[in-house]
NUNU-385883 format. One record per atom (N, C-alpha, C): residue number from 1; residue in one letter; atom name; x, y, z. Coordinates in Angstrom, 1 decimal, always signed. Each point is the difference from the previous one (the first is absolute). Last residue first. Layout:
+-----+---------+-------+--------+--------+--------+
| num | residuo | atomo |      X |      Y |      Z |
+-----+---------+-------+--------+--------+--------+
| NUM |       a |    CA |      X |      Y |      Z |
...
+-----+---------+-------+--------+--------+--------+
END
This chain:
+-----+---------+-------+--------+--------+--------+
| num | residuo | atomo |      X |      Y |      Z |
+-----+---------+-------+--------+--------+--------+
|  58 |       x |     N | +100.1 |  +95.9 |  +78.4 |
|  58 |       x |    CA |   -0.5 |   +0.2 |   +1.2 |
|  58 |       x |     C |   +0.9 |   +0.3 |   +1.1 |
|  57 |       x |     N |   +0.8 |   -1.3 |   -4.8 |
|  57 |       x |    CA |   -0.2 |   +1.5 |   +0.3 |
|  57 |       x |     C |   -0.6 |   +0.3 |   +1.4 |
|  56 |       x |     N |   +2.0 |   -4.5 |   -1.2 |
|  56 |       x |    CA |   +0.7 |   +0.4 |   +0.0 |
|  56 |       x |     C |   -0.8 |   +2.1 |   +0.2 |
|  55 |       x |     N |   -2.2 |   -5.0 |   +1.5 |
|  55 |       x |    CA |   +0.0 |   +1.1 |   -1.2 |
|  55 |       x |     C |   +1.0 |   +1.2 |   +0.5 |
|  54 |       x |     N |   +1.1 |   -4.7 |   +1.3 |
|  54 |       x |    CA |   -0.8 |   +0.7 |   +0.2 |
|  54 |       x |     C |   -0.4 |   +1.1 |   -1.2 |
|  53 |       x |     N |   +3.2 |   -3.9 |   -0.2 |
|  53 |       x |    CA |   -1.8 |   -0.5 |   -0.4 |
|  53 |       x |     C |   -0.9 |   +1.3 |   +0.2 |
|  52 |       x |     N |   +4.3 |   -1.1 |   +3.6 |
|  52 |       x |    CA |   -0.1 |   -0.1 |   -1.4 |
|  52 |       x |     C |   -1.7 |   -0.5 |   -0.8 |
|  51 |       x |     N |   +2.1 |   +2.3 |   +4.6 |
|  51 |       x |    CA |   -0.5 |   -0.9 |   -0.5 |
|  51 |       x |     C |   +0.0 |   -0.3 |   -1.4 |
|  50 |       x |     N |   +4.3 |   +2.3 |   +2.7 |
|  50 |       x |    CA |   -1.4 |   +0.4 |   -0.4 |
|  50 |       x |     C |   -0.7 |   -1.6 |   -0.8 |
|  49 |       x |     N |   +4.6 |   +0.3 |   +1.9 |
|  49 |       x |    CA |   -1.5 |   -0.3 |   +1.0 |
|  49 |       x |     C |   -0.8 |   +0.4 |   -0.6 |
|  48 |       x |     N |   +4.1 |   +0.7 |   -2.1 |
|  48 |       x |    CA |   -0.2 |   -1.2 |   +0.3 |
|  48 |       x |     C |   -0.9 |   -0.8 |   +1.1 |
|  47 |       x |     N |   +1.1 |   +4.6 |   -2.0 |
|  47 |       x |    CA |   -0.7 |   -0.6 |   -0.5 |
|  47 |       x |     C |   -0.1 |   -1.4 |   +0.3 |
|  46 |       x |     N |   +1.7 |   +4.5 |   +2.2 |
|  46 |       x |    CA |   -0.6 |   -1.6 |   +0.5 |
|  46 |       x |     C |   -0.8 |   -0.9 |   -0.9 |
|  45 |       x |     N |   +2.3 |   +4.3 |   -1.0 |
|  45 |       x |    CA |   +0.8 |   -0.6 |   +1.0 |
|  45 |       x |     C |   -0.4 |   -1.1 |   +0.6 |
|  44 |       x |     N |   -2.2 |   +1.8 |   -3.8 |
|  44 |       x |    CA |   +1.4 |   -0.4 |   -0.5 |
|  44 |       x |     C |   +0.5 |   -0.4 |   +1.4 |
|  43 |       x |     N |   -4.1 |   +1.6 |   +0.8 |
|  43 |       x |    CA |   -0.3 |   -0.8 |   -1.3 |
|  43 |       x |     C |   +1.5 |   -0.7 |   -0.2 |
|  42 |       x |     N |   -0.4 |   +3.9 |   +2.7 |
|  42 |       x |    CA |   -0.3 |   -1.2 |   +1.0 |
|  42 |       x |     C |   +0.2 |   -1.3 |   -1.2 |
|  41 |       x |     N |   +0.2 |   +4.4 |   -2.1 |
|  41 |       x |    CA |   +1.1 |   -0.7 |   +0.6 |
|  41 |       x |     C |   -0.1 |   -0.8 |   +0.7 |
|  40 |       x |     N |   -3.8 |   +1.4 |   -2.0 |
|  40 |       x |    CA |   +0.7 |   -0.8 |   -1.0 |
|  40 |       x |     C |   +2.0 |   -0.3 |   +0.6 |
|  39 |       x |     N |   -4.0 |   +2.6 |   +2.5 |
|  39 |       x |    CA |   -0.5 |   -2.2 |   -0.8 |
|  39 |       x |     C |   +1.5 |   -0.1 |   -0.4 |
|  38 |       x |     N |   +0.3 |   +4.5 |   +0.9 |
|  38 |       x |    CA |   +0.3 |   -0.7 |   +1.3 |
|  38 |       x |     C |   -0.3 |   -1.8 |   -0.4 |
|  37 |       x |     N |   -1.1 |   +3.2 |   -3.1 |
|  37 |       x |    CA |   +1.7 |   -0.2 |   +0.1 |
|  37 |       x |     C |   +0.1 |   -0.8 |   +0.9 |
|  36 |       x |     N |   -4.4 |   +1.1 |   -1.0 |
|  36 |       x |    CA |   +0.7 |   -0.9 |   -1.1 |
|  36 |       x |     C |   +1.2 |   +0.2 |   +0.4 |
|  35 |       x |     N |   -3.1 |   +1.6 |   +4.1 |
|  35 |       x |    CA |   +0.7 |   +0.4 |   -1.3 |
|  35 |       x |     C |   +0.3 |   -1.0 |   -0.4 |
|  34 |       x |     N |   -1.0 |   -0.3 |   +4.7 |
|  34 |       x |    CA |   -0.5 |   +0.9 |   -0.9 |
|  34 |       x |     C |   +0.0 |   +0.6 |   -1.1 |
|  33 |       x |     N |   -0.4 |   -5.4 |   +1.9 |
|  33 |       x |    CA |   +0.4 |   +1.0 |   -0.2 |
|  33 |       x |     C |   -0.3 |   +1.6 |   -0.2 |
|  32 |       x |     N |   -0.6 |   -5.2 |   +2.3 |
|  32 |       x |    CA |   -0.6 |   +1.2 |   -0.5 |
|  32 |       x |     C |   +1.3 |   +0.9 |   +0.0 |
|  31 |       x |     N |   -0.9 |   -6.0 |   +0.7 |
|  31 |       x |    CA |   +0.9 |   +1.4 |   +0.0 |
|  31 |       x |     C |   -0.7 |   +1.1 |   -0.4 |
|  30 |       x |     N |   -1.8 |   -5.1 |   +1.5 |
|  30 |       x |    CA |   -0.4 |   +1.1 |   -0.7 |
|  30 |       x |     C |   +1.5 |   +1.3 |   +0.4 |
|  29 |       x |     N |   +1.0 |   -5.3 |   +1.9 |
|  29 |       x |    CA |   -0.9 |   +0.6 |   -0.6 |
|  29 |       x |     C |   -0.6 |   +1.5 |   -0.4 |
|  28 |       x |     N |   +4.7 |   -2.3 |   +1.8 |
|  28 |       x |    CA |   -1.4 |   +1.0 |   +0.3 |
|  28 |       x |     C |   -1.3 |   +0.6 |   -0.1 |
|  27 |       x |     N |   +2.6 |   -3.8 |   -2.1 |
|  27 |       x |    CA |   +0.4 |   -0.3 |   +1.5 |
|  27 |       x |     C |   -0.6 |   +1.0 |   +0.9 |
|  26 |       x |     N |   -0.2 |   -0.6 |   -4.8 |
|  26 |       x |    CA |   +0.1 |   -1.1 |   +0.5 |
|  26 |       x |     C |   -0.1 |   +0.2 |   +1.4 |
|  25 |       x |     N |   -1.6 |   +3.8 |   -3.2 |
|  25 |       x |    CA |   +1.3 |   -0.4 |   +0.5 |
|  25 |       x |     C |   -0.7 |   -1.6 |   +0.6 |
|  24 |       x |     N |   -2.5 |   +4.5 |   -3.4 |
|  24 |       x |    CA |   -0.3 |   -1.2 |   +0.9 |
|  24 |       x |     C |   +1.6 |   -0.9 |   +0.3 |
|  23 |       x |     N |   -1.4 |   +5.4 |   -1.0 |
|  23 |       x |    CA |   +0.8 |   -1.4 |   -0.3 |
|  23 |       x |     C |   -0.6 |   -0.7 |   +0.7 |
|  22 |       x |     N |   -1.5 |   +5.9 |   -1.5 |
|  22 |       x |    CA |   +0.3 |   -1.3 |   +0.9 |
|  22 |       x |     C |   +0.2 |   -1.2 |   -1.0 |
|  21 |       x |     N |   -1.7 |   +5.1 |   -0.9 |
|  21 |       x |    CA |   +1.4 |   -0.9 |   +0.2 |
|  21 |       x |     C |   +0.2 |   -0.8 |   +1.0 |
|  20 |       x |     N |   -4.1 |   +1.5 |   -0.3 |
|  20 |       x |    CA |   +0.0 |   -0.1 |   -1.7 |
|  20 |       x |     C |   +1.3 |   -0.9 |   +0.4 |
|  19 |       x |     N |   -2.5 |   +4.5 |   +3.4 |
|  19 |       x |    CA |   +0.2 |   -1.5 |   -0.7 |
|  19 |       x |     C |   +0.3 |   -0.9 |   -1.4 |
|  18 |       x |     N |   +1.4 |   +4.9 |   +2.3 |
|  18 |       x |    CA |   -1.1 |   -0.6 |   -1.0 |
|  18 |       x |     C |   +0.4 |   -1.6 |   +0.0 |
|  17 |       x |     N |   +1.9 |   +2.6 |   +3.0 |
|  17 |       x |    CA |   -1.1 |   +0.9 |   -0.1 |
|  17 |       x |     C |   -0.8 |   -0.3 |   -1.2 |
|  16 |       x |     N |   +3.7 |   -1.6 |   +4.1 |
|  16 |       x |    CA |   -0.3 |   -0.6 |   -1.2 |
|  16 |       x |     C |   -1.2 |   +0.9 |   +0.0 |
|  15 |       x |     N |   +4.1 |   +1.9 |   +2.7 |
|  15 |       x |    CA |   -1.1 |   -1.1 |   +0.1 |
|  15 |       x |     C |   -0.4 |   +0.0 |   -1.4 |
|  14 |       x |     N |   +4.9 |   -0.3 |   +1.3 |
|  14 |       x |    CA |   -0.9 |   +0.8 |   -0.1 |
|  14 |       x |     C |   -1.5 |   -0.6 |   +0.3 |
|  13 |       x |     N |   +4.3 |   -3.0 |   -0.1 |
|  13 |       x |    CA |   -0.6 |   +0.9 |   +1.2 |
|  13 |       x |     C |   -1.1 |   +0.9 |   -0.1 |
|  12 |       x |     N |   +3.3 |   -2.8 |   -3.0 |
|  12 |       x |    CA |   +0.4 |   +1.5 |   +0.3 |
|  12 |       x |     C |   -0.9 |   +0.6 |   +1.3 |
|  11 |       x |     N |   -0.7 |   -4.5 |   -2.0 |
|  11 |       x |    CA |   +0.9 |   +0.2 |   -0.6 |
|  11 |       x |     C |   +1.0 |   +1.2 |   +1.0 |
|  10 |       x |     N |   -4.8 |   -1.4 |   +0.6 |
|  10 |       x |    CA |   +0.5 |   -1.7 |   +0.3 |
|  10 |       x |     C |   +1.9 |   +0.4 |   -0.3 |
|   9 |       x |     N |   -4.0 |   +4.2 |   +0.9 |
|   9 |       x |    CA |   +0.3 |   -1.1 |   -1.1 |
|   9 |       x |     C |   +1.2 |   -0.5 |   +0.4 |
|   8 |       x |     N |   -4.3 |   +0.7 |   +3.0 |
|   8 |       x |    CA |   +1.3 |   +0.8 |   -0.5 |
|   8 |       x |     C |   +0.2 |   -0.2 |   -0.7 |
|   7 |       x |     N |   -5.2 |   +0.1 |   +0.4 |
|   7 |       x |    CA |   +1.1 |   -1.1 |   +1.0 |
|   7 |       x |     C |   +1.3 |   +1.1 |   -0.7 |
|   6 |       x |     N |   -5.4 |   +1.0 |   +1.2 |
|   6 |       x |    CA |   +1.4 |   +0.4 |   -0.7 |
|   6 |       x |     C |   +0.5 |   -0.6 |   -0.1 |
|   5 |       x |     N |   -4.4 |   +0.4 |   +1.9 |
|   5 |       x |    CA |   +0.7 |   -1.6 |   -0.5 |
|   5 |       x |     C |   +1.2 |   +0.4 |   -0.6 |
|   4 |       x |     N |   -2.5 |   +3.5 |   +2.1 |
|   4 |       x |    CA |   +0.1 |   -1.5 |   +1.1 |
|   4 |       x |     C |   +0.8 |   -0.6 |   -0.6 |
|   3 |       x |     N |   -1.3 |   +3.3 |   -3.2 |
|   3 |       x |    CA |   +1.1 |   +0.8 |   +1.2 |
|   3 |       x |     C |   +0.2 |   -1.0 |   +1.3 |
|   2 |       x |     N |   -2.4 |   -1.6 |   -5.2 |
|   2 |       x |    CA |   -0.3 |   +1.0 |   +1.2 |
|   2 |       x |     C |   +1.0 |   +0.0 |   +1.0 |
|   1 |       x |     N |   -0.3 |   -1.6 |   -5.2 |
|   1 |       x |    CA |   +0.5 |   -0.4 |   +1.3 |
|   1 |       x |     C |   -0.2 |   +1.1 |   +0.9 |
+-----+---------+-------+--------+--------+--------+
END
């Protein structure tokens, strides 16, 4: 990811420095995260929009 396309992360704000942690959601389509903690809290507080079927390591 080059220094244009940064995005934040979707959880805590930081920016995102390796691609990888991201969600597919119902209603906002693609989430990014910067870290396995940040996926995996967004994971428990909204698991009721995440798409189901996706690949869970992406």
């Amino acid at each position: 990811m080059n220094e244009t396309n940064k995005k934040n992360c979707d959880l805590c704000g930081l920016t995102v420095e390796i691609d990888g942690f991201k969600l597919a959601t119902k209603e906002a389509g693609e989430k990014h995260f910067c870290c396995e903690g940040c996926k995996g809290i967004y994971e428990m507080l909204h698991e009721d929009q995440l798409v189901t079927g996706a690949d869970p390591l992406n």
